[in-house]
C-alpha positions as CSV (number, residue, x, y, z in Angstrom):
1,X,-6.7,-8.4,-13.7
2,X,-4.4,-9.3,-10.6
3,X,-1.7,-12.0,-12.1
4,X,-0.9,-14.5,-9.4
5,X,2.3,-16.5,-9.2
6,X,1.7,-20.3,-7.9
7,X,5.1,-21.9,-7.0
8,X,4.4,-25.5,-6.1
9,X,6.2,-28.6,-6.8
10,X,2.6,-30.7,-5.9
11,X,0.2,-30.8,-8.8
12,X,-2.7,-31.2,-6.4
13,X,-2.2,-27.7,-4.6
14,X,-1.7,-25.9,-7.6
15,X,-4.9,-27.0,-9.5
16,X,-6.5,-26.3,-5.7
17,X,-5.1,-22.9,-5.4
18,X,-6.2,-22.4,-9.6
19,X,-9.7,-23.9,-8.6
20,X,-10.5,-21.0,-5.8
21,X,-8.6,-18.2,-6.9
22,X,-10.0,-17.4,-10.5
23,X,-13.1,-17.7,-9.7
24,X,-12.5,-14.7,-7.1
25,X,-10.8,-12.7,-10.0
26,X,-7.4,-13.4,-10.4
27,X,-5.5,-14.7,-13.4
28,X,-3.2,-17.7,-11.7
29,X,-0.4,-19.4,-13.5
30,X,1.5,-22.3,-12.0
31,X,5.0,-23.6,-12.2
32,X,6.8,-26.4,-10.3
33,X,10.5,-25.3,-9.4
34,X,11.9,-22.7,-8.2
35,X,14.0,-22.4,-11.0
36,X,11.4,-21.9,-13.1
37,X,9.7,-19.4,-11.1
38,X,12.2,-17.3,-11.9
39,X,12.8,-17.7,-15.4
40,X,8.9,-16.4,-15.1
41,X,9.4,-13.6,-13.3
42,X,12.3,-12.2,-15.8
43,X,10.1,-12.6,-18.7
44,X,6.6,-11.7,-17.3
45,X,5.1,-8.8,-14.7
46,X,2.9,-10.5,-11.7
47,X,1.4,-9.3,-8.8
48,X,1.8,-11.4,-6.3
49,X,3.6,-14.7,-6.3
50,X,2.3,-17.6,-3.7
51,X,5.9,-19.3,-2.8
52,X,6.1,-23.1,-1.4
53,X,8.8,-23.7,0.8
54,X,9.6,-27.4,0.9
55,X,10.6,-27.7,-2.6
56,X,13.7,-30.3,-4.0
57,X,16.7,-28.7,-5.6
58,X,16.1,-25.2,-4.8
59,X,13.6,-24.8,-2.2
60,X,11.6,-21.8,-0.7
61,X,13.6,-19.7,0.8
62,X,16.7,-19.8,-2.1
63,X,13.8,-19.0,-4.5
64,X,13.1,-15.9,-2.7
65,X,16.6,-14.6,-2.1
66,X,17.0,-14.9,-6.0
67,X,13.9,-13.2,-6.7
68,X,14.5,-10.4,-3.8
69,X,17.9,-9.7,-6.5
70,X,15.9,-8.4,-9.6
71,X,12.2,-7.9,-8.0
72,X,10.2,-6.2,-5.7
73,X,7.1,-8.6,-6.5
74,X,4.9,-9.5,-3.4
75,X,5.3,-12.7,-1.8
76,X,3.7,-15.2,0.4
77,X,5.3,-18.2,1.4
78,X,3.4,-21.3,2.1
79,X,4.2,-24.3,3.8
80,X,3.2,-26.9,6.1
81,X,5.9,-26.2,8.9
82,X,4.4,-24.1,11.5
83,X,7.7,-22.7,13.6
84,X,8.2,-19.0,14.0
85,X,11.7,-19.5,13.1
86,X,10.4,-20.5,9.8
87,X,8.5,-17.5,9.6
88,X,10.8,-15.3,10.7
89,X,13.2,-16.4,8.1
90,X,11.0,-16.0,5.6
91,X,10.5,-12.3,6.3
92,X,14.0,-11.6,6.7
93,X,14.3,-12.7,3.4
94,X,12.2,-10.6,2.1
95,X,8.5,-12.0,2.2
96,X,5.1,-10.3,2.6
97,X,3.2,-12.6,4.4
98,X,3.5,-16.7,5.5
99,X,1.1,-18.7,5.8
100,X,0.8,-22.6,7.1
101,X,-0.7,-25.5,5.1
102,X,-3.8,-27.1,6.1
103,X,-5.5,-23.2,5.3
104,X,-8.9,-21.8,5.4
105,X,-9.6,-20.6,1.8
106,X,-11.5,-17.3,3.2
107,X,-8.2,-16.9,4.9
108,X,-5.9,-17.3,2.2
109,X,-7.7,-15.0,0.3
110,X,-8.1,-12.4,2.8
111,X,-4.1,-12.0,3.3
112,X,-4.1,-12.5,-0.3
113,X,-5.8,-9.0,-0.7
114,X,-4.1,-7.5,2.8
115,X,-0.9,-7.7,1.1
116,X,-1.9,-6.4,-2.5
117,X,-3.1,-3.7,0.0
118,X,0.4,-2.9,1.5
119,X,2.3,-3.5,-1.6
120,X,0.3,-1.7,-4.3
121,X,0.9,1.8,-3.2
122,X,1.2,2.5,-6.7
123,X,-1.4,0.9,-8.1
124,X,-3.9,3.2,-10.6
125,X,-6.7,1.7,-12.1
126,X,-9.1,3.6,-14.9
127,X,-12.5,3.0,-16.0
128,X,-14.7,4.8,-18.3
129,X,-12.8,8.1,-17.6
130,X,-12.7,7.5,-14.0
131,X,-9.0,7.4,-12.7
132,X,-8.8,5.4,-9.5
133,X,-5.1,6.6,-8.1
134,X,-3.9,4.7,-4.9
135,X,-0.3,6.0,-4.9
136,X,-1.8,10.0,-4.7
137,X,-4.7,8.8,-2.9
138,X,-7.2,10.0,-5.5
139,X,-10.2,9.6,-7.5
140,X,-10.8,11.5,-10.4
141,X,-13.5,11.7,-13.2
142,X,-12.5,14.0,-16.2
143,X,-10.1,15.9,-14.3
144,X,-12.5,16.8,-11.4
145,X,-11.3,15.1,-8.4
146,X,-14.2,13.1,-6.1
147,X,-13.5,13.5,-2.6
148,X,-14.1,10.1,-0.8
149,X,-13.0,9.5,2.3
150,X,-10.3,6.7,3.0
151,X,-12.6,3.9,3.9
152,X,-14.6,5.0,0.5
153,X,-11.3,5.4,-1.6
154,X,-10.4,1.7,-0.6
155,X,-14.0,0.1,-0.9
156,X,-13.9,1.8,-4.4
157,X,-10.8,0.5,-5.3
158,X,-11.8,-3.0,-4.2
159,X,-14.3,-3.0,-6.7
160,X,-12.9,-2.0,-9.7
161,X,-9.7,-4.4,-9.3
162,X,-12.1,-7.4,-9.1
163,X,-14.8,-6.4,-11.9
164,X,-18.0,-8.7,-11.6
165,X,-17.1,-10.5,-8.1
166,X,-19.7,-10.5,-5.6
167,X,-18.6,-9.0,-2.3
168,X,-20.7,-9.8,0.9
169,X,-21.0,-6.9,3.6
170,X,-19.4,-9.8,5.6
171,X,-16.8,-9.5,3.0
172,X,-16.3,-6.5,2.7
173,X,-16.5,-5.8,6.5
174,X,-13.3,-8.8,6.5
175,X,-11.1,-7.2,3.8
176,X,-11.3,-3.2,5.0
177,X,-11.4,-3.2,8.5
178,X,-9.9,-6.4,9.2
179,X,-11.6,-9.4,11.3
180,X,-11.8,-8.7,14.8
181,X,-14.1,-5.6,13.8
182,X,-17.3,-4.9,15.2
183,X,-18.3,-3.0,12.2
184,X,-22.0,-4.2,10.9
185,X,-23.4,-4.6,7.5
186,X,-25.4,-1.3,7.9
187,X,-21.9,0.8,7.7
188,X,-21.3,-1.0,4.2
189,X,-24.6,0.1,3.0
190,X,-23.9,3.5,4.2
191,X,-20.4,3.8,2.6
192,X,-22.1,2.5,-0.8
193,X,-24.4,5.4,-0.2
194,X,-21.9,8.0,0.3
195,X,-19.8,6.4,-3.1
196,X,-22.4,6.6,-4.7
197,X,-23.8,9.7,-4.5
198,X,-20.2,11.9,-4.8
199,X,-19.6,9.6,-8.4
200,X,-23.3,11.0,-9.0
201,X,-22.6,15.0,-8.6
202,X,-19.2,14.6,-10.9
203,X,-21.0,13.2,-13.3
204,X,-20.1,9.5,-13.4
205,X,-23.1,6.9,-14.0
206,X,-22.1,4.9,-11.1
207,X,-25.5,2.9,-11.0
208,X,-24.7,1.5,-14.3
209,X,-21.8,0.0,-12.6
210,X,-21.4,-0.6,-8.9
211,X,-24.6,-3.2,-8.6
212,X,-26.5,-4.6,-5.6
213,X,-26.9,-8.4,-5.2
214,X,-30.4,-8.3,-3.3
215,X,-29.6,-10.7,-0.3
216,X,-25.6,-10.8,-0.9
217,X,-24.0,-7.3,-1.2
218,X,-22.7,-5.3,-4.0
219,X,-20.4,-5.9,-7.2
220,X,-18.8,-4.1,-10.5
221,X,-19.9,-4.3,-13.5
């Protein structure tokens, strides 16, 4: 399960952030200084750590030059300041993404999963014998390699990092191809189709795993 970092010196946001994101799958924890975000982050592994900026005593940007020094964990800075030289600073420092408070949850969660995306190149998950491998770019089941195309490798591999959540074609359509696509729900079927049926010939029971919700989309079970 993704681990998720929550660095926010408001209660209120971090309960909100804890309220919508482990529902979606990931394990969050919370911690209110920056100081204490990385005492965290020298004990424990996470995947992705969700950075305030307008913090007292060490704020935002000093928490992510000191964690830039011993880690190479994602990280997204939020705050309510929306200037480009705030954003700007926080890549140079050595941020993933930014993004401004008021957000859309969707949102959130879709740059969320765009920079897991970019970060994870060595990411490898395995399931019942079958070996999803992002860093090679392969999927194998008992040593036979399935040949999927890239949009198939990534579809796959969005399933079986977030086991049991329900993806919409809308979803889906958002998180691989990004949201100004014209793609339709029709082309999700279709790559299902195609997964499917090469997990099939090597001998994989995908249909006891990758389910469709009748009216939704499809999940992993």
């Amino acid at each position: 399960m993704t681990k998720i970092l929550i660095v926010d010196d408001e209660t209120r946001m971090q309960q909100l952030l804890k309220l919508y994101l482990e529902p979606k799958g990931f394990n969050c924890k919370t911690v209110s200084t920056g100081k204490g975000a990385i005492q965290l982050l020298e004990r424990e592994k996470f995947d992705l750590v969700l950075l305030d900026i307008m913090m007292p005593e060490m704020d935002g940007w000093e928490t992510a030059r000191k964690i830039r020094e011993f880690s190479e964990v994602p990280i997204m800075m939020l705050t309510a300041r929306d200037h480009s030289t705030d954003m700007i600073k926080g890549l140079k420092l050595g941020a993933d993404d930014y993004i401004t408070k008021p957000f859309d949850e969707e949102v959130l969660l879709a740059r969320i999963e765009a920079v897991l995306r970019r970060t994870h190149h060595a990411n490898k998950v395995e399931f019942n014998g079958l070996i999803w491998d992002e860093q090679n770019h392969k999927l194998q089941y008992k040593g036979k390699e399935i040949k999927l195309t890239p949009t198939e490798f990534d579809m796959l591999g969005l399933f079986l990092k977030h086991p049991k959540m329900v993806f919409s074609r809308e979803k889906l359509i958002e998180t691989i191809w990004g949201f100004d696509s014209n793609t339709e729900g029709r082309t999700i079927d279709s790559h299902v189709r195609n997964i499917r049926d090469k997990c099939r010939k090597a001998g994989f029971p995908i249909d006891d795993h990758l389910k469709t919700v009748w009216g939704v989309g499809y999940k992993w079970e």
